[in-house]
C-alpha positions, 0 to 999 in steps of 0.5 A, spaced: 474 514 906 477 518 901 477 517 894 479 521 888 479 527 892 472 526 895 469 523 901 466 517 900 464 515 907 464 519 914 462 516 920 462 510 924 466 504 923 460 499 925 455 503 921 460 502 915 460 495 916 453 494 917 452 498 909 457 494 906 456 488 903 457 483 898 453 480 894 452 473 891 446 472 886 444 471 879 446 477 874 439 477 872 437 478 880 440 485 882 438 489 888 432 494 889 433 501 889 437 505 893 443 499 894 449 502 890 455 498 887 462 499 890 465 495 885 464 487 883 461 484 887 460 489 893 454 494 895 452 500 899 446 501 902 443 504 908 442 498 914 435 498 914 435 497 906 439 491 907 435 488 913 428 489 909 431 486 902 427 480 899 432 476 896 432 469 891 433 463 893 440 461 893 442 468 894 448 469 898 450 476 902 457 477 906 459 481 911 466 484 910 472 485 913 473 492 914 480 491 909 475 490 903 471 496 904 477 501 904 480 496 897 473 497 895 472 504 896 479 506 894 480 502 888 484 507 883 481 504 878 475 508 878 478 515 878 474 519 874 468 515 872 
């Protein structure tokens, strides 16, 4: 996946499903270090990350389409943030 001019993701399909998620949970409750905010709602980080994560009650993490990753990553938006 490349986005502005620089490659945001190379590899696998099932390895970029499997570090992409969404996450739902309070604000005041974000992710530990080494999880990456895509955009909104949506992170990044490496698979092991996610199934060692400990999170609150009521915390709700989604699995993506692969739609959803790209538009996550290649949104214009963010060019040159």
């Amino acid at each position: 996946i490349v986005q502005a001019g620089r490659c945001c993701f190379e590899g696998e399909v099932c390895d970029l499903r499997a570090s992409v998620r969404r996450i739902i949970v309070d604000e005041s409750c974000m992710p530990a270090e080494g999880f990456v905010r895509l955009r909104g709602d949506i992170w990044r980080a490496d698979p092991a990350a996610w199934d060692g994560a400990a999170w609150p009650p009521g915390a709700r993490i989604e699995m993506l389409s692969l739609e959803e990753i790209f538009l996550a990553f290649a949104r214009t938006d963010r060019v040159g943030a």
